[in-house]
Legacy VTK file of the C-alpha trace (Angstrom):
# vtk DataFile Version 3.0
C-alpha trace
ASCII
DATASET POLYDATA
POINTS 477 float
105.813 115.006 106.211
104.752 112.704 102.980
104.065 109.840 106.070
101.752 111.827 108.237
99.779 113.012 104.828
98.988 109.616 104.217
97.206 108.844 107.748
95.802 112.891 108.007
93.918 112.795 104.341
91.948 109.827 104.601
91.192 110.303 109.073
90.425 114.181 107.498
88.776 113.707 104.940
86.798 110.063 106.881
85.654 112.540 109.574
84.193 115.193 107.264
82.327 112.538 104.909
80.162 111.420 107.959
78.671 115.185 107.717
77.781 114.962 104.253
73.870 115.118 103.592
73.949 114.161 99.804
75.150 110.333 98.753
76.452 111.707 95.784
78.421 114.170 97.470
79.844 111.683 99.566
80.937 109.571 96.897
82.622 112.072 95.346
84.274 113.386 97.938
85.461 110.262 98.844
87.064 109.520 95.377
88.645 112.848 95.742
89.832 111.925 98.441
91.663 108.812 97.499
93.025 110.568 94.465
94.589 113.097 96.504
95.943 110.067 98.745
97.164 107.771 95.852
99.037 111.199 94.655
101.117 111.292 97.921
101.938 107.513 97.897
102.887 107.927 94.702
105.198 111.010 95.801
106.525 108.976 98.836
107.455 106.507 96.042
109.931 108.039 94.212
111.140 110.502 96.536
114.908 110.061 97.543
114.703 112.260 100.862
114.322 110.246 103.607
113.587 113.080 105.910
110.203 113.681 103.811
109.795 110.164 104.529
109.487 110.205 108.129
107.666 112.088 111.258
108.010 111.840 114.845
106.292 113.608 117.857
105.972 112.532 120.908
103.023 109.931 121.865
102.891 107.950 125.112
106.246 109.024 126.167
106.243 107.483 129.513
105.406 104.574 128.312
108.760 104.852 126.217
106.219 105.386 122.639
106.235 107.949 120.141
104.314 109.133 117.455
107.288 107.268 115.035
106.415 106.861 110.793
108.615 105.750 108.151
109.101 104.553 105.145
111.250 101.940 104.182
110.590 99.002 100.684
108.140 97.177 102.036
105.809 100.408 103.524
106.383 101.866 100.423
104.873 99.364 98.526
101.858 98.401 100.662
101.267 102.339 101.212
101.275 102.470 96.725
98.477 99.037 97.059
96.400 101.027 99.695
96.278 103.941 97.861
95.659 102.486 94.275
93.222 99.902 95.990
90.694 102.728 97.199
91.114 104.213 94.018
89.975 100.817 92.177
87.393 100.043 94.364
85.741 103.697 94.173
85.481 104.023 90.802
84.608 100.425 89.653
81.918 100.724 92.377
80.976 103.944 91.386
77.294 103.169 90.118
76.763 101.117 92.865
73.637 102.374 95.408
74.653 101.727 99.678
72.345 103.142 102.076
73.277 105.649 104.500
76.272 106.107 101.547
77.884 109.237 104.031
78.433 106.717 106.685
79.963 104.259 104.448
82.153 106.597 102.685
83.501 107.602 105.772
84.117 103.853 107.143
85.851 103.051 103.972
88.534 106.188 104.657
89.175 105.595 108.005
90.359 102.035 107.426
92.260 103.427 104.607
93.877 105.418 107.538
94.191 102.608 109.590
96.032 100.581 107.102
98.211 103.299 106.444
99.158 103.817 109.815
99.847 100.097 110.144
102.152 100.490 107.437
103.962 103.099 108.711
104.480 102.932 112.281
107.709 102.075 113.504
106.851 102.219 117.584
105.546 99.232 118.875
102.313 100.728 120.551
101.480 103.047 117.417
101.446 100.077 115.400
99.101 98.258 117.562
96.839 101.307 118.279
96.973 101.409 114.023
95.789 98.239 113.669
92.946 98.007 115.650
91.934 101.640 113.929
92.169 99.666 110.451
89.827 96.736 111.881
87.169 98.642 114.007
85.671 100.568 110.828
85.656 97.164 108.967
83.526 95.279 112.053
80.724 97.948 110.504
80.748 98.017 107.443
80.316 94.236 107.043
77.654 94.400 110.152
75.645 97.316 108.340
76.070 96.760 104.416
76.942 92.762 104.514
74.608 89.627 103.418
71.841 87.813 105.321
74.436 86.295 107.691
76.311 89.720 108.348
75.864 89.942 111.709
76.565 86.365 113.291
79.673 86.357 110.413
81.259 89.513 111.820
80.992 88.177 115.233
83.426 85.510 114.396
85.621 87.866 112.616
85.095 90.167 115.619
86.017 87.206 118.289
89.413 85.658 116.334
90.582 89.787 115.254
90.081 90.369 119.205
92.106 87.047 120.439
95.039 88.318 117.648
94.628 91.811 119.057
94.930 90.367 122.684
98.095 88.024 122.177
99.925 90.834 120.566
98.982 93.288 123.360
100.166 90.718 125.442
103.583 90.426 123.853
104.478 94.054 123.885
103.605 94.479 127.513
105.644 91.683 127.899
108.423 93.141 125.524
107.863 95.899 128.305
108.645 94.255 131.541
111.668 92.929 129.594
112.886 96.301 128.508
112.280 98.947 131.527
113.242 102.022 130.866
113.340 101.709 127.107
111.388 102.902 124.062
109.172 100.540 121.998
110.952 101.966 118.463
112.129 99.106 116.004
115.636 99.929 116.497
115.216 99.404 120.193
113.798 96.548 119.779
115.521 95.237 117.359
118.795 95.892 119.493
116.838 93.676 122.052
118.986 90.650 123.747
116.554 87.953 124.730
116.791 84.445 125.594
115.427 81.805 123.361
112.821 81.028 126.279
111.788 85.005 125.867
111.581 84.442 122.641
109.675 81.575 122.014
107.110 83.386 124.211
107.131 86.211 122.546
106.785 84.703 118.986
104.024 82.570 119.654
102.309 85.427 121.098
103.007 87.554 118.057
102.667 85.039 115.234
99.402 83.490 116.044
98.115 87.349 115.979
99.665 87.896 112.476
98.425 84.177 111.412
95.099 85.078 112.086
95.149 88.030 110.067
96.797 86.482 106.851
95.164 83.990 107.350
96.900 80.646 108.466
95.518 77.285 108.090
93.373 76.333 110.940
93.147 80.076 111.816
91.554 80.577 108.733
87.541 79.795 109.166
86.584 83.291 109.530
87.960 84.502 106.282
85.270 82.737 103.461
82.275 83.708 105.679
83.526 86.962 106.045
84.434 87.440 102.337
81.016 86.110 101.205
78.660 88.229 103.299
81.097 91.497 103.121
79.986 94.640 100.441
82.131 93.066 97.300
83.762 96.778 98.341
85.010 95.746 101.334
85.766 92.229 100.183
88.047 93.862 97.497
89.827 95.881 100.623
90.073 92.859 103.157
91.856 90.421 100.707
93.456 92.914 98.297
95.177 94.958 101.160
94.083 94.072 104.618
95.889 90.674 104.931
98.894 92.248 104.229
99.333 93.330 107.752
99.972 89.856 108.682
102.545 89.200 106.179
103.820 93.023 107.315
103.970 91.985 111.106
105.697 88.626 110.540
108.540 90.120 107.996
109.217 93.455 110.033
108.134 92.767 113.764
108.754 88.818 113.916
111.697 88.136 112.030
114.126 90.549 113.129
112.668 90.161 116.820
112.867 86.822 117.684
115.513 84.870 115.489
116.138 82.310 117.104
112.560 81.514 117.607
112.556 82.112 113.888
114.694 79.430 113.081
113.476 76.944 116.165
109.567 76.957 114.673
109.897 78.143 111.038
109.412 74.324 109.603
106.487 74.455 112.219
104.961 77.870 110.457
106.157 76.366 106.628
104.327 72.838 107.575
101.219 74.925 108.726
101.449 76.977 105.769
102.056 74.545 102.917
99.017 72.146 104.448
97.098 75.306 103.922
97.930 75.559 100.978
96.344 72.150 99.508
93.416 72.004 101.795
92.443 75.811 100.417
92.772 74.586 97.218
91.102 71.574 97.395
88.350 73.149 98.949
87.921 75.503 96.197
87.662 73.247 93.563
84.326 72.275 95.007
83.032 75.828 95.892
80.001 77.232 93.388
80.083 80.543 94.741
82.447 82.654 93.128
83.268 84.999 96.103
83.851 81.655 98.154
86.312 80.020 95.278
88.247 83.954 95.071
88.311 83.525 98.554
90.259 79.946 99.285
91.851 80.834 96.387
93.683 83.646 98.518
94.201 81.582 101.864
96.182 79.123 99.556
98.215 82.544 98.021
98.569 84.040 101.612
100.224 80.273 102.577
102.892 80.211 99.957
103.935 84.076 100.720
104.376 83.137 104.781
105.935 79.919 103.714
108.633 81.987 101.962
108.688 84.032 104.851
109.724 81.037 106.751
111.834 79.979 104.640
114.765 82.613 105.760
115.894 82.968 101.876
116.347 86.469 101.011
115.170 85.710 97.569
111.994 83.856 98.830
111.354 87.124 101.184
112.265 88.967 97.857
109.420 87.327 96.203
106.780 87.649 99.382
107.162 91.497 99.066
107.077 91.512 95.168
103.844 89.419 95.832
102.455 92.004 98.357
101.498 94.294 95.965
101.032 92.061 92.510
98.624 89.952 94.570
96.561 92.929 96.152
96.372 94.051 92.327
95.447 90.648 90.991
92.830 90.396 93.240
90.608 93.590 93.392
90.830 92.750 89.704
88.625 89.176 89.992
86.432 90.991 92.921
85.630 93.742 90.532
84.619 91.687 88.131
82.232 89.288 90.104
80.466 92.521 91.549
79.640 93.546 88.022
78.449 89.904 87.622
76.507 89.863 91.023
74.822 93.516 90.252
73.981 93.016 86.754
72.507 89.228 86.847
72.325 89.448 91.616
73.755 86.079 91.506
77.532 84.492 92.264
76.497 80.907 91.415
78.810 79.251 88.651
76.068 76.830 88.381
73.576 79.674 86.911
76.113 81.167 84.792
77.593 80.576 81.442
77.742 81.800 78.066
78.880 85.295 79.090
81.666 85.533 75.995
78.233 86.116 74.071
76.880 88.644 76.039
79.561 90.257 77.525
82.613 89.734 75.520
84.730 92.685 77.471
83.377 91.363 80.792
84.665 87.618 79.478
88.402 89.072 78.408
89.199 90.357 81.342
88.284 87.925 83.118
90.333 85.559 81.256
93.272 87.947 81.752
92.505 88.712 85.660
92.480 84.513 86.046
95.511 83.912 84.042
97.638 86.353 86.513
95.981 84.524 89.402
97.205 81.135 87.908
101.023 82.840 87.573
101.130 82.612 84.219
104.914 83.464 82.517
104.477 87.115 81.650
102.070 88.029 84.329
103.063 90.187 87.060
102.379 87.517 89.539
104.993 84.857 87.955
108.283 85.995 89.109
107.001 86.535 92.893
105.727 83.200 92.999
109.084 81.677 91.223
111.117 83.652 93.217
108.888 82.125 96.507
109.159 78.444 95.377
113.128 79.420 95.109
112.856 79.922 98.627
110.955 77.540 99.598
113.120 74.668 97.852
116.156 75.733 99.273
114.992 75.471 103.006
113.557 72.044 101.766
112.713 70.257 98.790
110.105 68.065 100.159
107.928 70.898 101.194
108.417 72.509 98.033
107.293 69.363 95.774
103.976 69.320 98.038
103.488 72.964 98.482
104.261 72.859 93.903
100.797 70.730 93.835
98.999 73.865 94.238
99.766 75.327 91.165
98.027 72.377 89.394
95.310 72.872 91.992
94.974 76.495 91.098
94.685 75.718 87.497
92.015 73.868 87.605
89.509 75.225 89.580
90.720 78.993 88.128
90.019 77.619 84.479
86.734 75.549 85.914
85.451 78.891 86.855
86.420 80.634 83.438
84.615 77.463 81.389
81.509 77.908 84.080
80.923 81.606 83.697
82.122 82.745 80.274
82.233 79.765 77.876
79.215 77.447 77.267
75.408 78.182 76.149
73.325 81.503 77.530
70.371 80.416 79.728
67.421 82.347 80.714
69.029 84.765 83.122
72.649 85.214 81.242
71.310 86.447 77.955
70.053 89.524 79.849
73.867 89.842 80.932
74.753 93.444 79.724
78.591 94.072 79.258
80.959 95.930 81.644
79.970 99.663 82.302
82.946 102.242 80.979
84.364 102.903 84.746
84.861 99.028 84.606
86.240 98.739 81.532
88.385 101.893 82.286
89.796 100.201 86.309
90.392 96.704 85.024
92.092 98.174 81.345
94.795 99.911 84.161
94.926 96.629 85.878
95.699 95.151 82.924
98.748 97.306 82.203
99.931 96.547 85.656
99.663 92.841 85.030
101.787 93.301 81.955
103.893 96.178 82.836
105.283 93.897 85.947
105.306 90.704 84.401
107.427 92.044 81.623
109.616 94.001 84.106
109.324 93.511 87.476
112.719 95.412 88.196
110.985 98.532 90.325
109.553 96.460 92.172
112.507 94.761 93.292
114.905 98.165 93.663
111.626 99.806 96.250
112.113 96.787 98.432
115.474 95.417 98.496
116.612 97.766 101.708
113.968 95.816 103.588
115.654 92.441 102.499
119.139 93.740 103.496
117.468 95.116 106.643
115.694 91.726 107.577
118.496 88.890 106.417
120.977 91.383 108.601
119.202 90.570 111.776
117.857 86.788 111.159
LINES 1 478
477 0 1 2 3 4 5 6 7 8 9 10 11 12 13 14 15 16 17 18 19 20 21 22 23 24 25 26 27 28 29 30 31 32 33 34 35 36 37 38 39 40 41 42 43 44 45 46 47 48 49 50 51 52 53 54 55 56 57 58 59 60 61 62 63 64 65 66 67 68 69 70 71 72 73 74 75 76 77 78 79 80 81 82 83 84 85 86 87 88 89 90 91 92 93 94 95 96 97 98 99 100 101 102 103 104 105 106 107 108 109 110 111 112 113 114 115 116 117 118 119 120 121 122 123 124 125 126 127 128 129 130 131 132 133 134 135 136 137 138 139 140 141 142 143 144 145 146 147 148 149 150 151 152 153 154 155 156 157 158 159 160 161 162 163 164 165 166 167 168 169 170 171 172 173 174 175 176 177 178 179 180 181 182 183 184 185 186 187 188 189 190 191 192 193 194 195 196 197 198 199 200 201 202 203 204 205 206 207 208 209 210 211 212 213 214 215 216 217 218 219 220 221 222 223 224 225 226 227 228 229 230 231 232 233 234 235 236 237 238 239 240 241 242 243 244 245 246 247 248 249 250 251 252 253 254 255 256 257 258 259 260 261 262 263 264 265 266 267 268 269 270 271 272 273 274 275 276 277 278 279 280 281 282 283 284 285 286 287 288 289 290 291 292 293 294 295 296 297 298 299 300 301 302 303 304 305 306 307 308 309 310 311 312 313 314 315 316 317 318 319 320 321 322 323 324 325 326 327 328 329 330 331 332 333 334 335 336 337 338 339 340 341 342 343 344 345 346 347 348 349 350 351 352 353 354 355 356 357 358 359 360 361 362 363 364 365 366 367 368 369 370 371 372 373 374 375 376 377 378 379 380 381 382 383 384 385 386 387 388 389 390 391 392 393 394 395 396 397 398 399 400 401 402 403 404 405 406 407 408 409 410 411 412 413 414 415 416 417 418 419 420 421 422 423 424 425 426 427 428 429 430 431 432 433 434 435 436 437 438 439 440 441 442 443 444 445 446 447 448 449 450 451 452 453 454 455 456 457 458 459 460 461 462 463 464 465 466 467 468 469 470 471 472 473 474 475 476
């Protein structure tokens, strides 16, 4: 029952916010809301009863598809970022003014839904029908409450989420002529005998859907558009949580799928991934906007995680899912931090920053702290993912390790450039009107501090919640 309680209070809830008159009201509400959701994952995270875990009810039955959720490492740990993400995002954002706020409320929950259900679903057709729920609120909230370029921005998104969406419907109607008579549950599927022909199909059609989403280098162009003329709000949901259902897809409905495939194309993916990975970083070495830098800054991330994927080393994929939820935290930390930036001074240019240790000295800690866990820094919850990923990633090859290593020098410098740009240096005209962090701020990125520490000291529950999915996964590939 824990499952379905995660999708019902956020569609719920979603539904009822659209009717509320009052923006204030609909804040609120909304932050209840995501209380009473985080609550549940929380539950669902240290409960031991799998039957609380689960639900099932018929769906599209003769179609072979039911109404399937579970909970196994991995969903648990995604389903504990989505909830703690909406969480974050409402209350740092909480002083922040949206028109039409009901509407936008609502939007925001019903993507939380979506994502949940993604997370969850263990039927093949529930999980698509869950991720297109997750995308279609996010298609208007960056068209209604994005920049200057929202609308021709979220038609690319729009057109390369809709080619993903259409490959992967593709591939389980294919999965369907292959299997008559069958259901479209993960153990059905995974009990699946096809050829390697089938299943260099069936890969291509899935990963390219899943690469889009994470994204993959050269299926990445939508993502810094998207991230710059997004609400910071929905910025802080697409990269902290959102991308995840790429990595998801790959490690749950690719791997054990199509093995052979796997193994056939995985230097393919890796090459793809680790190029990525250089060319993001490069790139944002030279970006001035700081929603633009935070964004390359994640496509090179993403890269390493579905390079480890790739990788088939159970502790690489034990670092990817480790990652999941440190990155998603690491993140929504930097975004929260350039939205107080952006509404206090209504600028993201490092060029017109600087001197904000003066000003803002709380604003200019954090900061420091928030980059330093980007960077991987020993101690930081993001450290042992990424060590554990680079693991992986050496023993499949050593060559793409030593290139795919450059881009922790790469991240380095252009984290630290931005710390010396905004923080360090001389006030100018418009930074010595910089007022410090408002007390929700302080408050959201103090807790995101602790989980910084708190994991990089000991990242051991991280690593019991997920190791039945890296049993479950190195069993079948």
């Amino acid at each position: 029952m824990l499952a379905l309680l995660l999708i019902l209070i956020p569609v719920a809830t979603g539904l009822a916010t659209f009717f509320l008159k009052q923006g204030n009201a609909a804040k609120l509400f909304s932050l209840l809301s995501s209380l009473a959701t985080l609550g549940i994952s929380i539950g669902a995270a240290i409960c031991t009863d799998k039957s609380a875990k689960s639900f099932q009810a018929p769906f599209l039955t003769n179609l072979g598809s039911s109404f399937s959720l579970s909970l196994d490492g991995m969903g648990t740990i995604l389903v504990l970022l989505t909830g703690i993400s909406l969480v974050l995002v409402f209350i740092s954002t909480y002083k922040n003014t949206y028109k039409d706020p009901s509407r936008y409320y609502a939007l925001m929950l019903l993507s939380q839904a979506g994502l949940m259900g993604v997370f969850l679903a263990t039927d093949g057709l529930l999980f698509y029908f869950f991720w297109e729920l997750a995308l279609i609120p996010v298609y208007f909230l960056c068209s209604g409450w994005g920049g200057e370029r929202r609308i021709a921005v979220t038609f690319k998104f729009f057109i390369y989420t809709f080619i993903g969406s259409l490959l992967m419907l593709v591939g389980l109607i294919y999965l369907y002529v292959l299997n008559p008579g069958q259901s479209f549950s993960l153990t059905s599927l995974y009990a699946m005998k096809l050829s390697p022909d089938q299943q260099s199909v069936l890969f291509w059609l899935f990963f390219v859907a899943f690469a889009i989403k994470m994204p993959i280098w050269p299926l990445h162009t939508w993502q810094p558009d998207t991230y710059e003329q997004s609400p910071t709000s929905v910025t802080m949901i697409l990269s902290g949580v959102m991308v995840k259902m790429g990595l998801l897809g790959v490690i749950r409905w690719v791997l054990p799928i199509f093995p052979y495939a796997v193994h056939e194309y995985g230097h393919v993916v890796i090459g793809l991934s680790v190029v990525g990975m250089i060319y993001a970083s490069l790139v944002a070495m030279k970006q001035d906007d700081l929603k633009r830098m935070i964004a390359y800054s994640s496509i090179a991330h993403i890269g390493l995680m579905c390079a480890a994927v790739f990788s088939v080393s159970e502790l690489g994929l034990q670092g990817v899912l480790v990652q999941l939820f440190n990155h998603g935290v690491n993140i929504i930390g930097l975004w929260i931090v350039v939205d107080a930036i952006e509404q206090k001074l209504g600028t993201r240019k490092m060029s017109e920053l600087g001197g904000l240790a003066i000003t803002a000295p709380s604003l200019a800690i954090l900061l420091v702290i928030m980059s330093l866990a980007n960077v991987a820094l020993p101690l930081t919850n993001a450290f042992i993912g990424e060590f554990l990923m680079f693991n992986g990633l050496y023993q499949f090859s050593a060559w793409y390790m030593a290139v795919a290593g450059l881009s922790i020098i790469l991240g380095a410098v252009y984290t630290l450039r931005m710390v010396q740009k905004v923080i360090y240096g001389d006030t100018n005209s418009l930074t010595k009107t910089m007022t410090d962090l408002s007390l929700n701020q302080k408050l959201i990125l103090a807790g995101i501090t602790v989980l910084i520490i708190l994991y990089g000291v000991n990242p051991q529950p991280l690593f019991k919640m997920t190791m039945d999915t890296v049993h479950t996964v190195a069993q079948h590939i």
